[in-house]
C-alpha positions, 0 to 999 in steps of 0.5 A: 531494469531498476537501478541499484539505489531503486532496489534498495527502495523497493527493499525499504517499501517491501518492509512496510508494505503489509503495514500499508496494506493494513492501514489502507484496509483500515481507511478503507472500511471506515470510508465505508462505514461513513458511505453507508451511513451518508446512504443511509442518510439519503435513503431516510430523507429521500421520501421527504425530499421527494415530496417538497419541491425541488427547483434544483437550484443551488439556492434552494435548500432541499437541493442543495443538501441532496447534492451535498450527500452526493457529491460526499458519495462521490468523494467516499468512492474516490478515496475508497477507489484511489486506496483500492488501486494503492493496496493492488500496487503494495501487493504487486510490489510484494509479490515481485519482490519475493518472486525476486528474493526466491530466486537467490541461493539461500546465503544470499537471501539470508544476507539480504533479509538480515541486512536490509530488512532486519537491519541486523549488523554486520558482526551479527550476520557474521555471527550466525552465517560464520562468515566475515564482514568482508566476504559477507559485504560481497555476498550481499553486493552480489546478491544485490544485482542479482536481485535488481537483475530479477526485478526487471 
């Protein structure tokens, strides 16, 4: 079970996770982008590289570029595999919070996403759910160890 502090993290991640999400589709389609032009690159020069002697030997030029658009394939896969693995863990963590979030009564969901994901102050909480600042400083107490509880 996560500690309280480790639920108000996964609150403050929870808020910027579909911006992770975009921005890592994002880095992702450019690394395609640069992986299918390095392919295509290689394709272009395969038949020229094919007909000149290779000794495949570092020193040799012809092997020595081939094996730099190689080992760039190799890194385009890495990122593109090691972003894939980041979005599925952003999701995952989205999914349980909201799984978690969906399990609180109504007044507490609403404290929480107010104050913690909103940011709103107490007095405006107070002003639209027409409680106090104290009962609602307890609600929200509440609703945070429900909520750690539901994550675990």
């Amino acid at each position: 079970m996560p500690t309280i502090a480790e639920t108000y993290k996964m609150l403050d991640e929870y808020q910027e996770v579909m911006n992770k999400i975009l921005e890592a589709n994002k880095d992702i389609r450019g690394l395609m982008s640069a992986l299918g032009e390095n392919c295509i690159m290689i394709t272009q020069n395969y038949g020229k590289l094919m007909s000149m002697p290779i000794s495949k030997q570092a020193s040799d030029p012809v092997y020595y570029a081939y094996q730099q658009a190689e080992n760039l394939n190799k890194t385009y896969q890495d990122k593109i595999g090691h972003l894939a693995i980041k979005i599925v863990n952003m999701i995952n963590l989205k999914n349980n919070v909201d799984l978690a979030l969906a399990k609180l009564n109504v007044n507490e969901r609403k404290i929480l996403v107010f104050r913690c994901l909103q940011h709103m102050s107490w007095e405006d909480i107070g002003e639209k759910m027409l409680y106090s600042e104290r009962q609602l400083r307890r609600l929200k107490n509440i609703a945070i160890k429900k909520l750690t509880a539901n994550l675990a």
